[in-house]
Residue frames relative to the residue before (quaternion, step in Angstrom):
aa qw qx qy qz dx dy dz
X 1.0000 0.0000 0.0000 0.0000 0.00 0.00 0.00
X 0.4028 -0.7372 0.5345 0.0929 3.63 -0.73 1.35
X 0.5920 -0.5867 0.5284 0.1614 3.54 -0.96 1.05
X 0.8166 0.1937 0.1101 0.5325 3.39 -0.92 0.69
X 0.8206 0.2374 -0.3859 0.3483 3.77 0.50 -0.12
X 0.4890 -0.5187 0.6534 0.2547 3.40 -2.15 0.67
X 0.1256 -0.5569 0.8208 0.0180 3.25 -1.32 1.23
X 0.1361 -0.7029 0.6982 -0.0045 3.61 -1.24 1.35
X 0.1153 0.8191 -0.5618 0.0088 3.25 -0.71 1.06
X 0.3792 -0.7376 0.5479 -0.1098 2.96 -0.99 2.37
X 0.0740 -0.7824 0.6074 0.1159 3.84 0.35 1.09
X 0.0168 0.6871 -0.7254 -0.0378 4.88 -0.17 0.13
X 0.0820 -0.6245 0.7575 -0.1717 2.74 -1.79 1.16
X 0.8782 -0.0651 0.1940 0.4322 3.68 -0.14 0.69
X 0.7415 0.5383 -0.2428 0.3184 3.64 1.28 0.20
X 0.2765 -0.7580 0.5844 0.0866 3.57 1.25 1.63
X 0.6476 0.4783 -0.5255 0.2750 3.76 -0.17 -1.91
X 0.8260 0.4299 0.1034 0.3495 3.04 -0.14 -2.12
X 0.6852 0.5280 -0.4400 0.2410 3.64 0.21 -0.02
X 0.2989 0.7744 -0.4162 0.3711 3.31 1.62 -0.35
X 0.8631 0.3015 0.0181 0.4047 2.66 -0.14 -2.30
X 0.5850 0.4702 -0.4314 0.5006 3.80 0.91 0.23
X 0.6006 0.3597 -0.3276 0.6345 4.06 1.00 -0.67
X 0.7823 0.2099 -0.3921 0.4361 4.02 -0.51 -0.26
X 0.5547 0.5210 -0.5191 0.3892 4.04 1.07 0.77
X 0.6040 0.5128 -0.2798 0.5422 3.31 1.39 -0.48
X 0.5891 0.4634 -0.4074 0.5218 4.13 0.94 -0.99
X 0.9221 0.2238 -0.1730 0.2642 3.58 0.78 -0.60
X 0.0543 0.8515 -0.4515 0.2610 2.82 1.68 1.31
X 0.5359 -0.7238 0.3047 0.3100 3.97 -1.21 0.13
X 0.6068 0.4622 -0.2779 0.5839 2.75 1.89 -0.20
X 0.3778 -0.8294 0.3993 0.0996 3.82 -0.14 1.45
X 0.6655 0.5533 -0.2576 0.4296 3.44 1.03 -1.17
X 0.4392 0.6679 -0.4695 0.3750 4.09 0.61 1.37
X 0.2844 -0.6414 0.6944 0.1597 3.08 -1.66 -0.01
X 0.1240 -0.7463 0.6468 0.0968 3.28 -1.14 0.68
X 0.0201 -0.7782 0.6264 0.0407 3.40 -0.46 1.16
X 0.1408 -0.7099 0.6900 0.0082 3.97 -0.53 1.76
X 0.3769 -0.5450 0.7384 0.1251 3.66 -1.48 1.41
X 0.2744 -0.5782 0.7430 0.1960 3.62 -1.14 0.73
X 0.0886 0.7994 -0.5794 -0.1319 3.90 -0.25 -0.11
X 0.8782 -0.2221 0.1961 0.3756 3.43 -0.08 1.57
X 0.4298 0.7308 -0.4976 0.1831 3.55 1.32 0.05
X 0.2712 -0.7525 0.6000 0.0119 3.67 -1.79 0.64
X 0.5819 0.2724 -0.4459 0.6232 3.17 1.31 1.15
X 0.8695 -0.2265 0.2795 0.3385 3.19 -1.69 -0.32
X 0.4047 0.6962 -0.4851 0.3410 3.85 1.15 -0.11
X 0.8920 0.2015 -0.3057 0.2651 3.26 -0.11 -0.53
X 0.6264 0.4496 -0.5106 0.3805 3.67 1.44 0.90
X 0.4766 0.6280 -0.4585 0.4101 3.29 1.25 0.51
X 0.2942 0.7401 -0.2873 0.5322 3.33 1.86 0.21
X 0.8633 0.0988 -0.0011 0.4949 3.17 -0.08 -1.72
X 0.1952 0.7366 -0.5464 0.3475 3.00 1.26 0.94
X 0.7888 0.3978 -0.1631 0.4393 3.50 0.82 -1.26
X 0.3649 -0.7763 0.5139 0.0069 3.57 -1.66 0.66
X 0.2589 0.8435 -0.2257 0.4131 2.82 1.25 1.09
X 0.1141 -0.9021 0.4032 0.1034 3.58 0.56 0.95
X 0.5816 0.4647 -0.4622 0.4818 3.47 1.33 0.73
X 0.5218 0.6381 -0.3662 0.4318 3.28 1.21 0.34
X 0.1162 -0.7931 0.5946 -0.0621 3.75 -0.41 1.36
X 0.0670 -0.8537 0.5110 0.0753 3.76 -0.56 1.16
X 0.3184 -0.7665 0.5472 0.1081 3.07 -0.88 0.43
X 0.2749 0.8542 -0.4169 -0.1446 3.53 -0.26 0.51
X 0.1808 -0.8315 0.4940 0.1786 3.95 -0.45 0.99
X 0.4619 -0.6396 0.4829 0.3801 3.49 -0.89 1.09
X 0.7232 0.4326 -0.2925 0.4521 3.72 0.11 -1.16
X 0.2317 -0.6709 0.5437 0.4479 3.77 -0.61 -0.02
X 0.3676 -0.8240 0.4310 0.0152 4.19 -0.65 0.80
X 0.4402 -0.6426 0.3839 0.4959 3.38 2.04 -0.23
X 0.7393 -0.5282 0.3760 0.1818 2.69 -1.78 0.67
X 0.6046 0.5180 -0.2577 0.5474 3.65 1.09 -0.98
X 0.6983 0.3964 -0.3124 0.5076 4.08 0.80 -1.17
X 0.6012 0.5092 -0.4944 0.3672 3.51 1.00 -0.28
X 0.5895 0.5554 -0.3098 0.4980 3.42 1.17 -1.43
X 0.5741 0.5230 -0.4310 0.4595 4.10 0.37 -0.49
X 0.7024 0.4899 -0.2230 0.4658 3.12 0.29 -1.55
X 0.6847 0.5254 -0.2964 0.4089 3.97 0.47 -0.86
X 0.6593 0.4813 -0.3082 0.4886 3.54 1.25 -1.45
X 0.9303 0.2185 -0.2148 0.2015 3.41 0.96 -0.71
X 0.4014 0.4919 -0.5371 0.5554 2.84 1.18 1.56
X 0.5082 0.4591 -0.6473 0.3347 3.84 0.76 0.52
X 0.2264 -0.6287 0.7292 0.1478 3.26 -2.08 0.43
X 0.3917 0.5889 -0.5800 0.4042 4.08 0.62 0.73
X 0.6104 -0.6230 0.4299 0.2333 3.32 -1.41 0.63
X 0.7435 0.2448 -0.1255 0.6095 3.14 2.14 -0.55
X 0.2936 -0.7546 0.5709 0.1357 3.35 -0.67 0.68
X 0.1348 -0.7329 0.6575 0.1116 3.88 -0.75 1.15
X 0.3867 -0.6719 0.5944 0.2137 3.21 -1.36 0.14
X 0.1409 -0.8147 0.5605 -0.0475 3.95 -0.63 1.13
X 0.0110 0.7497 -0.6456 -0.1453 3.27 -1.27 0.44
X 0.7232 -0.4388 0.2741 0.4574 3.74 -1.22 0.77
X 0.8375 0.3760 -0.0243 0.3957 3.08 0.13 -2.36
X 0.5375 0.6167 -0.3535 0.4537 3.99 1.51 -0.31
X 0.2506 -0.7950 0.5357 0.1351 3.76 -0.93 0.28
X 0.3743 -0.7756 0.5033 0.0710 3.79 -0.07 0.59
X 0.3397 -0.6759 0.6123 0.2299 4.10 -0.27 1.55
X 0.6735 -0.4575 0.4991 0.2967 3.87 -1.53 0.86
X 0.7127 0.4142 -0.3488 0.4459 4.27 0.93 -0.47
X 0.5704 0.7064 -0.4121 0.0763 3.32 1.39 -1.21
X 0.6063 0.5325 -0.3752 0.4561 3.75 0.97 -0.48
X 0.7154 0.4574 -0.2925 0.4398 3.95 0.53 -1.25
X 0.6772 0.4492 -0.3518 0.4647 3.67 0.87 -0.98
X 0.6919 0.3022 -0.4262 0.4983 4.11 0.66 -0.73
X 0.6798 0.4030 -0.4713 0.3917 3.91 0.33 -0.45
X 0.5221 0.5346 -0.5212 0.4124 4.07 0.81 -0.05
X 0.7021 0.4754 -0.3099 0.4302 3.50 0.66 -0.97
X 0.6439 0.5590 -0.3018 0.4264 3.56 0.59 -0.85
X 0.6169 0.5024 -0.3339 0.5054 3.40 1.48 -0.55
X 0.8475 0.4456 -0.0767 0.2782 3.28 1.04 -0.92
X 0.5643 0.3575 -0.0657 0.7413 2.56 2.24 0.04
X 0.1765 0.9174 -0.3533 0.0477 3.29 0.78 1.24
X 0.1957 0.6145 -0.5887 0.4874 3.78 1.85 1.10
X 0.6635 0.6068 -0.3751 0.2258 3.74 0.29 -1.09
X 0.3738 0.7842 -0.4380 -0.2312 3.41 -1.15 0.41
X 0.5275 0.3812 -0.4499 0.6115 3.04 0.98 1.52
X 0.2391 0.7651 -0.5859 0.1188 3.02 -1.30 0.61
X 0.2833 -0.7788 0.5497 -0.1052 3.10 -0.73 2.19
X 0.1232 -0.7265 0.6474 0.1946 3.52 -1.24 0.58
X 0.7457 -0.2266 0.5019 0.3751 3.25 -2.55 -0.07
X 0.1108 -0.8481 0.5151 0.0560 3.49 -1.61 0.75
X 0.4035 -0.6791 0.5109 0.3392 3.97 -0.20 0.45
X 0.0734 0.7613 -0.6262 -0.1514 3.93 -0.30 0.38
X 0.3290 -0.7256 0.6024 -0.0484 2.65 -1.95 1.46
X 0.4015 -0.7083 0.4828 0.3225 3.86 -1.02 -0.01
X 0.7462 -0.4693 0.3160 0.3509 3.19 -1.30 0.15
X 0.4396 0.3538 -0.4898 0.6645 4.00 1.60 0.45
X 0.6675 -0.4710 0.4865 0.3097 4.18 0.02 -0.58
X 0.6591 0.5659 -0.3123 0.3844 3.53 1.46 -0.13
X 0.6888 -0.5760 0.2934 0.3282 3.02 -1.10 1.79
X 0.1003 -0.7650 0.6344 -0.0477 3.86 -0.27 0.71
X 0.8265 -0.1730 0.2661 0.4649 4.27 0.55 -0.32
X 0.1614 -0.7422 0.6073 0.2328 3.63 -1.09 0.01
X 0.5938 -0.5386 0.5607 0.2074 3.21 -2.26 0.50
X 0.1210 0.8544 -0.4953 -0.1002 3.38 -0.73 0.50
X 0.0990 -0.8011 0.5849 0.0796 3.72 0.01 1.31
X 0.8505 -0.2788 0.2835 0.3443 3.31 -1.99 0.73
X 0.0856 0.7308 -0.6476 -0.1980 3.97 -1.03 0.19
X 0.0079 -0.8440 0.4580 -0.2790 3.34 0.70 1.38
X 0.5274 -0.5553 0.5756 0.2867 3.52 -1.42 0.61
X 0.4770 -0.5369 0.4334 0.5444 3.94 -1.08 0.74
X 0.8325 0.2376 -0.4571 0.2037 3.68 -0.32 -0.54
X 0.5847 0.5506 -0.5003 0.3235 3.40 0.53 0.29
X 0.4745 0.6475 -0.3226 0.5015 3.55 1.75 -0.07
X 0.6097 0.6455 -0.2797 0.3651 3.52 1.25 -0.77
X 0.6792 0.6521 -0.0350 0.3350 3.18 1.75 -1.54
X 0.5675 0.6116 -0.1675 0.5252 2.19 2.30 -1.83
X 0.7885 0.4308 -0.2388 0.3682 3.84 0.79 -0.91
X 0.2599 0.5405 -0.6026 0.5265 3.49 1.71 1.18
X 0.7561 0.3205 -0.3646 0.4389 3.93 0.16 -0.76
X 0.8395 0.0505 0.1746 0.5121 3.71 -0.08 -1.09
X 0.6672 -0.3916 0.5260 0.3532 3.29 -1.86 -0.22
X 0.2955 0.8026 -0.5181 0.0011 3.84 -0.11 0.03
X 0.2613 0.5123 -0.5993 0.5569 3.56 0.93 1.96
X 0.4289 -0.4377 0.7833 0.1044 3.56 -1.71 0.38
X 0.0535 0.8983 -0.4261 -0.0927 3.65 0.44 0.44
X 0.4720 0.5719 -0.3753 0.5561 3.48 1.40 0.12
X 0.7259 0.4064 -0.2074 0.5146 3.35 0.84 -0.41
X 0.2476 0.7354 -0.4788 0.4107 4.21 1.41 0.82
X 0.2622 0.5240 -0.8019 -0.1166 3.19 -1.91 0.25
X 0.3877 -0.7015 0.5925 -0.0811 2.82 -1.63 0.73
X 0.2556 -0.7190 0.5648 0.3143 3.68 -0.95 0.66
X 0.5275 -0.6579 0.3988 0.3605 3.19 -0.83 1.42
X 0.5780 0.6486 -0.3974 0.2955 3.95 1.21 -1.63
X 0.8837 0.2286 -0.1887 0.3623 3.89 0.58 -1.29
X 0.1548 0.6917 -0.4948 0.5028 3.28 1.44 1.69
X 0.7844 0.2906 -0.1095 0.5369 2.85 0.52 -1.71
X 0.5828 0.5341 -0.4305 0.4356 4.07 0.41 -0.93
X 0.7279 0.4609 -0.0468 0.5055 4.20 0.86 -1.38
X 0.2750 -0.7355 0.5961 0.1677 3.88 1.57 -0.45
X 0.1216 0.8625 -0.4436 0.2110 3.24 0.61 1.01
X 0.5321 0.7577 -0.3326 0.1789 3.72 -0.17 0.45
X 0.7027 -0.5009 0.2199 0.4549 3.72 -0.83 0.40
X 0.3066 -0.7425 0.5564 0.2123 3.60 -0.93 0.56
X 0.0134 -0.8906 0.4499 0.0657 3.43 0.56 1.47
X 0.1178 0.7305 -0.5281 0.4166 3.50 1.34 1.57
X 0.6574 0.3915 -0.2132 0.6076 3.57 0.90 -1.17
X 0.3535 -0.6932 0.5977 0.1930 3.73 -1.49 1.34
X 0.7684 -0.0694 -0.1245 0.6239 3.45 1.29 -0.29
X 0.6516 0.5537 -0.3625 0.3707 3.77 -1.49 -0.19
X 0.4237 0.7661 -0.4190 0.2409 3.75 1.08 -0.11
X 0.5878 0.4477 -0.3176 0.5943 3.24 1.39 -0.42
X 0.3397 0.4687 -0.6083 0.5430 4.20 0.71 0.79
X 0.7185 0.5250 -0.2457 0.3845 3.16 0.19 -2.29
X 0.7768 0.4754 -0.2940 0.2900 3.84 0.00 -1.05
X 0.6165 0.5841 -0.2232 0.4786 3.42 1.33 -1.88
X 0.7475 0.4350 -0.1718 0.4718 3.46 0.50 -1.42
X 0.6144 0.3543 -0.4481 0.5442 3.81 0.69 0.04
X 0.6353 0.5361 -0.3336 0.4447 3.89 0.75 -0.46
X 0.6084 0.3977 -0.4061 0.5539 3.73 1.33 -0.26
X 0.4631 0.7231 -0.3573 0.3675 3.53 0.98 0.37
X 0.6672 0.4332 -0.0201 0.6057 2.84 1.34 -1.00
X 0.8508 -0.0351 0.2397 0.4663 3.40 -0.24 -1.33
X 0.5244 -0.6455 0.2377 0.5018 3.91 -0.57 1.01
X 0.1267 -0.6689 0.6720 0.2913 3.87 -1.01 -0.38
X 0.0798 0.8358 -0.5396 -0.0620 3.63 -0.65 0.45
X 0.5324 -0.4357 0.5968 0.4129 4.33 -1.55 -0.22
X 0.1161 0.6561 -0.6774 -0.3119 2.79 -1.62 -0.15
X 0.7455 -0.4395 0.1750 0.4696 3.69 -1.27 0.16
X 0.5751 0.7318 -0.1659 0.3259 3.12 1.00 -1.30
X 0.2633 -0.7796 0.5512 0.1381 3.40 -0.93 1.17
X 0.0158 -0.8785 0.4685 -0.0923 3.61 -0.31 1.08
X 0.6139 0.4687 -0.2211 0.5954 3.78 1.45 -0.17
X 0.1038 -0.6133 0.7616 0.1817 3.25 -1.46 -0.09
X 0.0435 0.8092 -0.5850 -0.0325 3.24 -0.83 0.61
X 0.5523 -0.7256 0.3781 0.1594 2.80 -1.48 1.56
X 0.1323 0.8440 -0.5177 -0.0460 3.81 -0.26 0.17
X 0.0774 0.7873 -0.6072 0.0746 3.97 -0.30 1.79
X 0.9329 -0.1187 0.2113 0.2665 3.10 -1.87 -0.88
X 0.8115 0.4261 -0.1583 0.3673 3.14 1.26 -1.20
X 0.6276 0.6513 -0.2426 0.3509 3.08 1.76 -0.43
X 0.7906 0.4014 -0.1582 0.4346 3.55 1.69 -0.55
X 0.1326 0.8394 -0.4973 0.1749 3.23 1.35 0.93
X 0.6116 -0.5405 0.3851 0.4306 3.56 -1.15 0.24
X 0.8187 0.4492 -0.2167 0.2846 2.71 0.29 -1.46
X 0.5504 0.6210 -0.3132 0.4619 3.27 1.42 -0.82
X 0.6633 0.3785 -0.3756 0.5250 4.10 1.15 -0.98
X 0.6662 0.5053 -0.4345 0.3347 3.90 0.41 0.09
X 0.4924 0.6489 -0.2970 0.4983 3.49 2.02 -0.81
X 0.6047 0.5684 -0.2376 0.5047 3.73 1.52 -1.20
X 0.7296 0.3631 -0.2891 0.5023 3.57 0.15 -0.98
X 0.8120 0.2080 -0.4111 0.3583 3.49 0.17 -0.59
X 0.4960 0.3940 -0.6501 0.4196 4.07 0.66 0.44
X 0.5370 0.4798 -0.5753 0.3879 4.29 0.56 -0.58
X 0.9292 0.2053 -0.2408 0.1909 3.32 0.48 -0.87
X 0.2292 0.7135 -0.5113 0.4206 3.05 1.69 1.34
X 0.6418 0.5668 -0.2391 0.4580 3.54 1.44 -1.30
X 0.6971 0.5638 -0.2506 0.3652 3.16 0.84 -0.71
X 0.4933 0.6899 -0.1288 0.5139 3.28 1.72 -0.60
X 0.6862 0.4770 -0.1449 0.5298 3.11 0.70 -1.86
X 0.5530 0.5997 -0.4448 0.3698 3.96 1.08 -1.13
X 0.8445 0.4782 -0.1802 0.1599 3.25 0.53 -1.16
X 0.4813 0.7384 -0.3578 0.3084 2.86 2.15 0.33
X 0.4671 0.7333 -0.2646 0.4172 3.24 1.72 0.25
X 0.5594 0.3226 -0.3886 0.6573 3.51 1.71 -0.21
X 0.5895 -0.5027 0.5796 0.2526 4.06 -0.01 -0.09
X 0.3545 0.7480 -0.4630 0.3170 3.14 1.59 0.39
X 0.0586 0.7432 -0.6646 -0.0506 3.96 -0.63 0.19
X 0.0785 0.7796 -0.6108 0.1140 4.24 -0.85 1.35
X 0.5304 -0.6277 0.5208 0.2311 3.10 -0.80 1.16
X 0.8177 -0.3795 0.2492 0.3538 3.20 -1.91 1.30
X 0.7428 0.3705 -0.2027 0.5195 4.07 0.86 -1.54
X 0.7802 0.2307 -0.4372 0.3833 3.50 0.45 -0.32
X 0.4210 0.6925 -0.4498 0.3753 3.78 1.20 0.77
X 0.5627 0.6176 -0.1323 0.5333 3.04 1.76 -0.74
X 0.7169 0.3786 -0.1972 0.5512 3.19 1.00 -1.19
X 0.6206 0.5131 -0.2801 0.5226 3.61 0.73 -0.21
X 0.6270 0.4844 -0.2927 0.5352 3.79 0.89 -0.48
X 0.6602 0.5386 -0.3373 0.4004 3.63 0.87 -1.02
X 0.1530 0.6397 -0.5388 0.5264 3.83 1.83 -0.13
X 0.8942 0.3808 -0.1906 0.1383 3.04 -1.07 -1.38
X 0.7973 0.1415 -0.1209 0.5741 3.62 1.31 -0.72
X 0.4894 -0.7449 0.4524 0.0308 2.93 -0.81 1.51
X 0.3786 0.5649 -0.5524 0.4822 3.95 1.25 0.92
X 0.5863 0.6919 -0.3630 0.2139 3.45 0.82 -1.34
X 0.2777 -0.7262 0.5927 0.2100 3.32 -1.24 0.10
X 0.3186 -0.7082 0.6073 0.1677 3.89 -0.61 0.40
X 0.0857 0.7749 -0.6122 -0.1321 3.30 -0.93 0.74
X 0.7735 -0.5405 0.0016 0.3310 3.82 -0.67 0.71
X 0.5589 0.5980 -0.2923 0.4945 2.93 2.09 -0.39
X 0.6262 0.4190 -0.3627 0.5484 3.54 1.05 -0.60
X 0.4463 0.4316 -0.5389 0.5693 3.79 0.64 -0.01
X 0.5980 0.4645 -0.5150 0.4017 3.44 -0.22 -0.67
X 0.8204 0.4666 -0.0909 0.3176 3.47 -0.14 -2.03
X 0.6899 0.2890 -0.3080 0.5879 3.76 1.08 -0.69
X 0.4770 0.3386 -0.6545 0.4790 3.90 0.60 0.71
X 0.7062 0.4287 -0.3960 0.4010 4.02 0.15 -0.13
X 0.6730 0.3516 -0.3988 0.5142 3.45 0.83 -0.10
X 0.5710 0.4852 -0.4729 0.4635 3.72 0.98 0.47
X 0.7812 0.4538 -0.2607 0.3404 3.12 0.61 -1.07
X 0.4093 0.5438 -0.5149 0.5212 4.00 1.98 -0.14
X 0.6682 0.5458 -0.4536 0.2233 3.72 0.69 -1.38
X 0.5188 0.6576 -0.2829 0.4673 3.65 1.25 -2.12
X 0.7819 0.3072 -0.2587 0.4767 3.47 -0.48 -1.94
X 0.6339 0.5402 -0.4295 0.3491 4.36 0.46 -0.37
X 0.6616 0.3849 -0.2062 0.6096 3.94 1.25 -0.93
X 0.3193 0.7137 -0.5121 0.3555 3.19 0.77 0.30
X 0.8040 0.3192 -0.0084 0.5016 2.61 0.60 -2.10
X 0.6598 0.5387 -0.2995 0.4298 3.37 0.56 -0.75
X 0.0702 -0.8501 0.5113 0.1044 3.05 1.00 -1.24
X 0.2461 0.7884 -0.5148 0.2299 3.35 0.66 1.18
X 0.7812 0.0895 -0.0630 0.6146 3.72 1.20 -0.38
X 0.8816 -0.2097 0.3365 0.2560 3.43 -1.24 0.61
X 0.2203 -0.7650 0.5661 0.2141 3.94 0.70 0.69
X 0.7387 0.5644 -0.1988 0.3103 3.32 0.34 -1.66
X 0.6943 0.3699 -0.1985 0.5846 3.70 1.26 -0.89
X 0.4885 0.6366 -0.4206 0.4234 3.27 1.35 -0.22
X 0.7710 0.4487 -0.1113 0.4380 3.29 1.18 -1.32
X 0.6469 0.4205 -0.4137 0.4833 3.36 1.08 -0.63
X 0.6169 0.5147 -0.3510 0.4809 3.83 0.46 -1.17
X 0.6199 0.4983 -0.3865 0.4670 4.10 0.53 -0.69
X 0.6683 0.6850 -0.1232 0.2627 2.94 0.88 -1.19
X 0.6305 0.4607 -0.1723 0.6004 3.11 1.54 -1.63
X 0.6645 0.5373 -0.3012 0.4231 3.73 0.62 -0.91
X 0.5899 0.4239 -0.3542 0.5889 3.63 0.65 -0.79
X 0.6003 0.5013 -0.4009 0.4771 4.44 0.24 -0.88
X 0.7995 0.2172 -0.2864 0.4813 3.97 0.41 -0.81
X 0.5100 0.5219 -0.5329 0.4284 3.90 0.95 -0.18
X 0.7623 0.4924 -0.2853 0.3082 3.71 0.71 -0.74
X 0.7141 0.3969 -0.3146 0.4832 3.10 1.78 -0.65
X 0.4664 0.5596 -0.4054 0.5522 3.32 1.56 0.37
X 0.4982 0.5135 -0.3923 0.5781 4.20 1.02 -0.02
X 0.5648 0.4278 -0.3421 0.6172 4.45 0.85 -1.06
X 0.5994 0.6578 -0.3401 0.3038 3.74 0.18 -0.48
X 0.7307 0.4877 -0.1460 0.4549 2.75 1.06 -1.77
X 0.7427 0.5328 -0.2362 0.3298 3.44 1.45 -1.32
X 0.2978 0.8477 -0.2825 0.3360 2.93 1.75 -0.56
C-alpha cells in the first residue's frame, strides 16, 4: 500500500457517452499522485476504446469478458488498488478538479474518519446543471442511525481508507442486484465513522437509463431487504406481516391503517427499548429519527381516513 496515494475506482459498463469526460476529470484532478483503476465490465459498444483512447500511465485497465455487475466490478477494482485511499467513481458522473485534494485534506485532518462523502451538482445527459444533491451534514453517529432508514451518502462521491477495508474485510455484497452501496456504507459505519461534507465536489450524471420502473421497484425491495437484515443486530425476530408493516416506515406511497399504527409503534419500541441495552447506536438519534418516521406514518394513516 503506497503512501499518500488515491486509488479511483471507475467500475463502466456500457457508457461510450460519458466515459471520456468522467476518466480525463479524474487524469485532471489537482492532486496528481493517483491511479485510476477503470473495470471494463463486459461492455458491447464503443466504451472500452474510448478507454484506450488515453495515455496515461496512472491509468490501470481492467478488462472482463463476461459483464459480472457493477458491485463485482467495484470488488474486483478495490482489490487491485494499492493507494492508501480508495475513491469511489462512477462511469457516466464527472468529478470538480479539487474533489481528490479537498477529501484527502480532510481525511488528514480528521483522522477518526474513514469515509467521507460530499454534496453533488446534478447534471443531464448533454452536462447541463439540471439541480443539486444534498446529503446529511451530520456527526458519524447520527449518520449510523441515518443508515437504519436509507442510504444517506452520495456514494459515487466516497473516499475511503484503503487500511480499514482491508483490517474489517470490507466489500460489496454482490448478492444484492442493486442497493449494495446501502449494504456496504452502513456496515463501514460499523466500524469506523462515515461522514458528508458541505462541499459540492461531484457532478452527477442523471439520464434515461437510470429511472426505469422496473429497475426503482428492483431498488426498494433489495433497500428493503437491507433494511431488514439491519435489524438483526437488535435480536429482533418479526413475522412476515409485521416485516411488512415495518418496511411501509420507509416509503412514503403507503397508507397506514390503525392497526398497523398500532403494531409499527411496537416494532419501534422492541427496536429503541433493544439498543438500549445493547447500545449499539446513539439512543438519542435512535429516538429522534424513530420519532420523525412514526409522526409521517401517522399523518400518512389521517390520509387514508380522509
Amino acid at each position: 500500500m503506497h503512501a499518500n496515494l488515491v486509488s479511483v475506482v471507475m467500475p463502466c459498463y456500457n457508457c461510450e457517452k460519458y466515459v471520456t469526460s468522467a476518466i480525463k476529470s479524474i487524469l485532471d484532478q489537482s492532486y496528481a499522485n493517483l491511479e485510476l483503476i477503470v473495470i471494463d465490465d463486459g461492455s458491447t459498444d464503443g466504451t472500452l476504446g474510448k478507454i484506450k483512447d488515453f495515455r496515461d500511465s496512472r491509468i490501470c485497465l481492467i478488462g472482463l469478458k463476461q459483464n459480472r455487475g457493477n458491485y463485482a466490478a467495484r470488488n474486483i477494482g478495490m482489490k487491485a488498488a494499492s493507494g492508501e485511499y480508495i475513491c469511489v467513481m462512477d462511469a457516466d458522473d464527472v468529478a470538480r478538479p479539487e474533489r481528490l485534494q479537498r477529501q484527502l485534506e480532510f481525511l488528514k485532518n480528521n483522522q477518526d474518519v474513514g469515509c467521507v462523502g460530499s454534496q453533488a451538482t446534478v447534471i443531464d445527459e448533454a452536462g447541463n446543471g439540471s439541480g443539486r444533491i444534498f446529503k446529511p451534514v451530520v456527526g458519524a453517529e447520527e449518520l449510523a442511525v441515518l443508515f437504519l432508514i436509507d442510504n444517506f451518502t452520495l456514494h459515487p462521491s466516497l473516499m475511503l481508507r484503503h487500511s480499514l477495508l482491508k483490517r474489517f474485510q470490507l466489500f460489496y455484497d454482490e448478492s444484492y442486484l442493486y442497493a449494495s452501496d446501502f449494504d456496504f456504507v452502513s456496515r463501514c459505519a460499523q466500524y469506523f465513522p462515515v461522514v458528508n461534507t458541505a462541499e459540492s465536489l461531484m457532478y452527477y450524471r442523471k439520464h434515461a437509463s437510470q429511472i426505469s420502473s422496473d429497475k426503482k421497484l428492483s431498488q426498494k425491495a433489495c433497500a428493503d431487504k437491507i433494511r431488514l437484515s439491519q435489524l438483526n443486530k437488535f435480536d429482533i425476530n418479526l413475522t412476515l406481516e409485521e416485516q411488512a408493516v415495518y418496511l411501509k416506515l420507509f416509503d412514503n406511497t403507503s397508507e397506514f391503517i390503525s392497526t398497523e399504527i398500532e403494531n409499527v409503534y411496537s416494532i419501534v419500541n422492541l427496536i429503541v427499548n433493544a439498543n438500549s441495552k445493547q447500545k449499539n447506536y446513539n439512543q438519542a438519534f435512535m429516538l429522534r429519527h424513530y420519532r420523525n418516521l412514526l409522526v409521517t406514518a401517522k399523518d400518512r394513516e389521517a390520509r387514508n381516513l380522509v
